[in-house]
N, C-alpha and C positions, 0 to 999 in steps of 0.2 A: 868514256862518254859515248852518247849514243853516235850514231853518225846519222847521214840523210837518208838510209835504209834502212834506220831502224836497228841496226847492229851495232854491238858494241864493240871497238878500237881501242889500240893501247894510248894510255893517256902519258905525253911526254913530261920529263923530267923538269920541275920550276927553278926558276929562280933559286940559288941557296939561302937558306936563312939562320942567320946564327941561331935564333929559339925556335928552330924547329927544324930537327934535322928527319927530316920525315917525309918521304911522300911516295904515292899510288902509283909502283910501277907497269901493274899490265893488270887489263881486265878479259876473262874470255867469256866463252859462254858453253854449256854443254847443254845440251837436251833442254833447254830453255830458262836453265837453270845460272844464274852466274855465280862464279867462278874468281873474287876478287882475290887479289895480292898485293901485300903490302911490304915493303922492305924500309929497312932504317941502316944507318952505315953498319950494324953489327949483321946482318942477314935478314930473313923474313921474320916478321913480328907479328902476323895473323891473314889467316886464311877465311874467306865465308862464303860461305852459299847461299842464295836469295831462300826464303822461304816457301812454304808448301800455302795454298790462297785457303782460307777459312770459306766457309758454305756460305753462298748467297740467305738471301734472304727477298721474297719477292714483294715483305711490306716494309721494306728497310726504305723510306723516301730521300735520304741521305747519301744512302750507298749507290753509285752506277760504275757498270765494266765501261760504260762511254765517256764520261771524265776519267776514269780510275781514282774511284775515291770509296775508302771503304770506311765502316763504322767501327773498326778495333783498333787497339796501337798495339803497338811491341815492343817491350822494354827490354832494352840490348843490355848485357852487361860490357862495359867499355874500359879500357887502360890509356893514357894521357900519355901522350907523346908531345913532349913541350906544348903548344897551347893547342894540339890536336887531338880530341879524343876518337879513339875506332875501337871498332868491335873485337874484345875478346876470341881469341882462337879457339873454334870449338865451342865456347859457350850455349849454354841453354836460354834463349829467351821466353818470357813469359807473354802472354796477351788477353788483354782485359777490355770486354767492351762492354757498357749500361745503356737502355733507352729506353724511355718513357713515353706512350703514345696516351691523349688526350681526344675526347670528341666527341659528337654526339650525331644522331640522324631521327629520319623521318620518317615512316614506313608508311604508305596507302593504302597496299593489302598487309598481310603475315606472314613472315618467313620463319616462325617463331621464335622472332622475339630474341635472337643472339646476335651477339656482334658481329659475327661472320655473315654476310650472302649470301644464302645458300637457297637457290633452286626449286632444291629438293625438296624443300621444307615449306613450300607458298602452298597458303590453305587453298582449298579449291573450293569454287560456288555452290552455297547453297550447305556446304560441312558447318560442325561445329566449331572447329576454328574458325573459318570464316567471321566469326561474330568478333574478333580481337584486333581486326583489321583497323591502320589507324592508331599509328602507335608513335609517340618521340622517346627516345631514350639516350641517357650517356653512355659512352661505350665504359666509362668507370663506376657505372651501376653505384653500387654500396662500399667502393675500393675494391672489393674482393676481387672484384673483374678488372681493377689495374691492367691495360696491356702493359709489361713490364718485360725487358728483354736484357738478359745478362751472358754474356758471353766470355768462357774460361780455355787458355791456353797453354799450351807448352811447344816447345820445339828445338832439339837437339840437332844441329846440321854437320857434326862431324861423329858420329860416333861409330862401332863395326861394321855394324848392318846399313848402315848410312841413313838418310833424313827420318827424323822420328818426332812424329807430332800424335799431341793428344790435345784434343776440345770436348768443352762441354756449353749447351745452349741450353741455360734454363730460362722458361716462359712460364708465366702468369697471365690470365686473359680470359680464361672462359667463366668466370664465379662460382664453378663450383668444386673442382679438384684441387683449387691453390697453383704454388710453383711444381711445377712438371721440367725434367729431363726431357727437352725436345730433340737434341740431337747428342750423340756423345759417341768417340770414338778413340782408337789406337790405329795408327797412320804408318806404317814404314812403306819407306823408296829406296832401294839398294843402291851404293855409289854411283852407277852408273846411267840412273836413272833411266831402266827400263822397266824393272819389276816393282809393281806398289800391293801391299796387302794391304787391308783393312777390316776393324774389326767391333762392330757396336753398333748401335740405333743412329741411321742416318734417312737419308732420301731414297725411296725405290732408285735401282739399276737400270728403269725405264726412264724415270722422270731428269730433270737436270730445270733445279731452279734457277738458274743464271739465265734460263731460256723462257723465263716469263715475266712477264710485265710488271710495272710496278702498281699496286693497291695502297690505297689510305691504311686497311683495318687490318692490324697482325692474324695471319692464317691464312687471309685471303688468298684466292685462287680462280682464275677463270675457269667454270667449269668444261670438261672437254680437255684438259691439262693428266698427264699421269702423276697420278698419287695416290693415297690409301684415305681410306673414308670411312666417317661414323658422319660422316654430311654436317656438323657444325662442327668439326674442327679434323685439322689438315694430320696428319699421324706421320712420322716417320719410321722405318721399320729392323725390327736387329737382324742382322746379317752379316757375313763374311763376302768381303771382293776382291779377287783380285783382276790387276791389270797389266796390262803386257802395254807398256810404251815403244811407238816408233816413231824416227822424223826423218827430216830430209828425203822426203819420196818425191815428187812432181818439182818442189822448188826445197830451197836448203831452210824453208822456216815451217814448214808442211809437217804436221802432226797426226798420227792415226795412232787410236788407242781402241786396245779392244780388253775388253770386259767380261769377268762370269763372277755371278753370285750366289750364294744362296739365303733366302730371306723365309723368316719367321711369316706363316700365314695367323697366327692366334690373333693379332690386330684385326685382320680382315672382319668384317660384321656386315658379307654382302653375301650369306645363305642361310635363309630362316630354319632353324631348326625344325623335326615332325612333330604332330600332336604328340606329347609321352617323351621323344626322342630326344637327342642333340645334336648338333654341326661336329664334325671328328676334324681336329687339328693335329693326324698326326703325323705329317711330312710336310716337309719344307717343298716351300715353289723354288722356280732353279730359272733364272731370267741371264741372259746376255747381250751385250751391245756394243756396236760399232760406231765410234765418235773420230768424224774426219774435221780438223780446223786449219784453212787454209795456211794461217802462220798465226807461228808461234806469239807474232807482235798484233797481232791483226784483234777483231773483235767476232767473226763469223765461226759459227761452228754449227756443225749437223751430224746429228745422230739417228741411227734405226736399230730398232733392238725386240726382242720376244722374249714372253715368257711362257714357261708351262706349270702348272700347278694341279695337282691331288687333288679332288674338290670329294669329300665325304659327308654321308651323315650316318646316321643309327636310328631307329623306327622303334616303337614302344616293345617291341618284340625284341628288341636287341639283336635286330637285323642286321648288319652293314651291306652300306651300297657306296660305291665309288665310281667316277666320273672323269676323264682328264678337262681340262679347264686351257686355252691357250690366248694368247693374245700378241701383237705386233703394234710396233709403236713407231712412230718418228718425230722429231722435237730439233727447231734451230733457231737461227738467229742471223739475223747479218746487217750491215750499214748500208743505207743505200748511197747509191755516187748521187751526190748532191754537194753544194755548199753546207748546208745545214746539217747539223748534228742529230741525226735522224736514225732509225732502225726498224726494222721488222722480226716478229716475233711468231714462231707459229707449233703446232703442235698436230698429231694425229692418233688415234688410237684403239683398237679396234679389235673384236674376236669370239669365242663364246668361251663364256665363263670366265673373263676379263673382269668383269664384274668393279670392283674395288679398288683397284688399280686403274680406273677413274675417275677426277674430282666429281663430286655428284653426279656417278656414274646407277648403274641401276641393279638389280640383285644378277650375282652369276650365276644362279641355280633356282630350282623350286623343288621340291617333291611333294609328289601328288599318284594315287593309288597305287602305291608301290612302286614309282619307276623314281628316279633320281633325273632330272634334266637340267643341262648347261642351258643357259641362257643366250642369246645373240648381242653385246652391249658396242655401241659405237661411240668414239667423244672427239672433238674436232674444234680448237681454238685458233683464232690469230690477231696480234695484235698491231698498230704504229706506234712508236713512241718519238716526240720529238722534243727536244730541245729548244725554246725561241729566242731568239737572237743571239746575243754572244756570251754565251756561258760561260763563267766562271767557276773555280773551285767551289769558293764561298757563295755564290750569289747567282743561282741559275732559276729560270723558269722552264718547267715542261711538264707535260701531256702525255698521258697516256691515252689511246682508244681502243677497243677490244669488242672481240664479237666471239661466244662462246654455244656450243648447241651437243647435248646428249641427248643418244636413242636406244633404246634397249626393247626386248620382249617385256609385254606385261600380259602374266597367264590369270593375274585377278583385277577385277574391275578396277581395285584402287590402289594399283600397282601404280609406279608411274615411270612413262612409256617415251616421253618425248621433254626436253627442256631446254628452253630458250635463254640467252643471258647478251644485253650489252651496256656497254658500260662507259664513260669518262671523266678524267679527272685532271686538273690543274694545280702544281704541287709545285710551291717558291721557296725555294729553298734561300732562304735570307740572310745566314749566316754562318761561321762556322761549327754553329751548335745545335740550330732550332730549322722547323719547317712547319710550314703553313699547306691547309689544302682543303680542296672543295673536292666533290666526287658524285655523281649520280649513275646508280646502276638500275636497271630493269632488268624483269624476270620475269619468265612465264615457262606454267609448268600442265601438264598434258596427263591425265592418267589414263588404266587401261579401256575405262569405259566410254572415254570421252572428252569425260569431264576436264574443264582448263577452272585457272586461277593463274592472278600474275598480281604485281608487285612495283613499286615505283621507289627508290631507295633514294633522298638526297644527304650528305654526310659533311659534316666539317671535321676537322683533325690537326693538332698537335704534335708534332713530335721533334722530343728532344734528346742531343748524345752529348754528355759532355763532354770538354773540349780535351780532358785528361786522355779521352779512352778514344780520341778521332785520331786516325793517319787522314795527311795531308791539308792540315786546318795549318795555319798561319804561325799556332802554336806549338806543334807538334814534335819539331825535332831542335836540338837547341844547337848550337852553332858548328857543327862536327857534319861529315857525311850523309847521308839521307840513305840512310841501312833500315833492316827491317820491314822495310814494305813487304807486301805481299806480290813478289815480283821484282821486277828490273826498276829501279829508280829513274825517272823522268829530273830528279830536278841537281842543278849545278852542284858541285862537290865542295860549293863554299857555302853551304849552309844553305835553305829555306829564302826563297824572296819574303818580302812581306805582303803584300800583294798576290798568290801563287795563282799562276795562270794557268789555263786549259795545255795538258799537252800536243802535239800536232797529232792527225787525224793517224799517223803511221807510226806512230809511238805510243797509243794505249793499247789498252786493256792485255796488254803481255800475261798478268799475273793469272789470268782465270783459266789457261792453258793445260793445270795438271788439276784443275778440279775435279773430286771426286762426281 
């Protein structure tokens, strides 16, 4: 169990019981990972390792690393030890998570007209958009637009190579492409949990969505955030990463993990082709990052990372011209010392020919009389989020507030140059399935000539997970150990309160620790 530091102690030997000759000799921990053992009079009867944490999600209104309450479950496979079930040795478990977002808003100017926020997209005065300004719409349009969010997993925690997860995140939401593969990868952690590969369409090596606030409308994103853009919807990108794990440095729960990648540019869509010509995708960008978290039990983390990237095109002549492209990032998080369940959220990001690699960030490039030019693009977010009064698993209220600002070169009048964004919202989370929420965001958007246009968004929202596919709901584990979490288990080893209460301020958000 845990102790008053957060660490986990052997747990002594019970009472004997004649139907249950069974019980939890010693638990450890390595690299943040634990380490249980189970013995019965014949010898040890299974070994596990806590799992690898599934990718946030920053419009998940359910999910927080500040309760620790996530929207998938994990289905252990288990063997019965008189009236005690525990996890298979070895076993593979599965993870399955569904949720359905409902809603509708209001819009005073046009951001056209998508469920997503976006900036980037607010008609400016006096344009032909401008005339559409003045808009309500549901965010489930015709169905086709269902935000609909399906989460697929696997996870082998003994095998040679050691921890081996595979996920898939498929998303429906925008109306016009259907269900899309938004995230999907192959995970290995070698035994000793210091080397991690990975391998498929995830989150930029810049960006870390555990490190932004939470949104009513699936995609959302404050802009000034690193990520990849087509400006109505948020892209993740394929690439290979690997990670060199360390801890115990400053204190014995101290985490430093450093990172290289390489990532697929073909997503990017932030360098307009020449007249005649086309944008040349033909190298990958090569980004790195350095993510320090105070402890491994704690909920702060900060990270600073760069990339560089090939930025090309071809000219009607079937010229080539080529450019390097770079940029510098930093993105964290942490609690404040307060009573209340509070945090800050912030982000930085900055370079020429950065371009895309910020949420409604601005073009990295132009060409113009035969020269190829990087662009200058800045993006710069921070948030509060707070919890009001005494939060529960099932039954919390809180707020997010946010203030978001991108600046970039703009070499044509109706480039655009400057953009403004802030935002808040009130999100009840009422039970252990549904959540309710209000949200008002502003936008104002600057082009290169001048010209402004802005935007008044007010939103209500729905969102449901059911109770099958939640860790940490009331229903979730049936009367056996509390295994499977994503992380170190917070709750007693007799089973689930029914009531489950907020963990102490020094006992969550453990699991978010080896996120990618």
């Amino acid at each position: 169990m845990l102790n008053e530091s957060g660490r986990f102690e052997a747990i002594p030997r019970p009472e004997a019981d004649p139907q249950e000759d069974f019980f939890i000799q010693q638990e450890m921990v390595f690299s943040d990972l634990r380490l249980s053992v189970y013995r019965d009079s014949a010898g040890v009867a299974a070994t596990l390792l806590d799992l690898l944490p599934t990718p946030n999600d920053p419009s998940d209104m359910q999910s927080s690393d500040l309760l620790r309450t996530k929207t998938i479950r994990t289905y252990t496979p288990v063997a019965t030890y008189g009236a005690t079930a525990v996890p298979v040795a070895g076993g593979t478990v599965g993870q399955l998570g569904i949720q359905g977002t409902l809603g509708f808003f209001y819009d005073t100017g046009y951001a056209g007209g998508t469920n997503v926020f976006s900036p980037a997209n607010i008609a400016i005065d006096g344009t032909s958009a401008a005339h559409n300004r003045g808009q309500f719409k549901f965010v489930d349009a015709n169905l086709t637009g269902l935000p609909v969010r399906v989460q697929l997993g696997t996870q082998s925690r003994e095998t040679a190579v050691g921890l081996v997860a595979t996920y898939a995140e498929i998303y429906n939401g925008d109306g016009t492409n259907g269900f899309d593969v938004r995230r999907g990868y192959v995970r290995l952690v070698d035994p000793t949990v210091t080397h991690s590969v990975a391998l498929g369409k995830f989150d930029p090596l810049l960006g870390d969505p555990a490190s932004l606030p939470i949104f009513l409308i699936p995609e959302s994103r404050p802009i000034g955030a690193v990520g990849n853009v087509d400006v109505n919807k948020w892209k993740s990108i394929p690439q290979v990463r690997y990670s060199f794990l360390m801890d115990e440095l400053a204190c014995a729960d101290d985490r430093l993990e450093w990172s290289l990648s390489m990532e697929d540019q073909s997503i990017l869509s932030d360098v307009p082709s020449p007249a005649g010509g086309a944008t040349l995708q033909r190298y990958p960008a090569f980004a790195t990052r350095l993510r320090y978290q105070p402890s491994t039990q704690g909920f702060a983390s900060f990270q600073v990372g760069a990339v560089a990237r090939p930025i090309g095109v071809e000219d009607a002549a079937f010229v080539e011209y080529f450019e390097p492209g770079w940029g510098i990032a930093t993105m964290g998080r942490f609690e404040l010392p307060t009573q209340a369940v509070d945090a800050v959220y912030f982000g930085v990001c900055g370079g020429k020919g950065t371009g895309g690699y910020i949420w409604n960030g601005t073009n990295a490039a132009n060409f113009a009389s035969g020269t190829l030019n990087t662009l200058s693009n800045f993006g710069a977010f921070t948030a509060y989020q707070r919890f009001w009064g005494d939060p529960q698993l099932n039954n919390n209220l809180l707020s997010n507030f946010i203030i978001g600002y991108v600046q970039g070169d703009a070499p044509a009048a109706t480039d655009t140059q400057t953009l403004h964004q802030m935002a808040a919202n009130l999100i009840w989370n009422f039970s252990a399935t549904s959540a309710v929420a209000v949200e008002y965001q502003y936008g104002r958007r600057e082009v290169g000539s001048g010209a402004t246009g802005d935007d008044h968004r007010i939103m209500f929202g729905l969102q449901f997970t059911p109770s099958k596919t939640r860790e940490g709901d009331s229903g979730s584990t049936a009367a056996a150990p509390a295994f499977g979490d994503d992380g170190p288990s917070f709750r007693n080893y007799g089973g689930p309160s029914a009531t489950p209460q907020m963990a102490p301020r020094s006992q969550r958000s453990g699991m978010s620790s080896l996120r990618l």
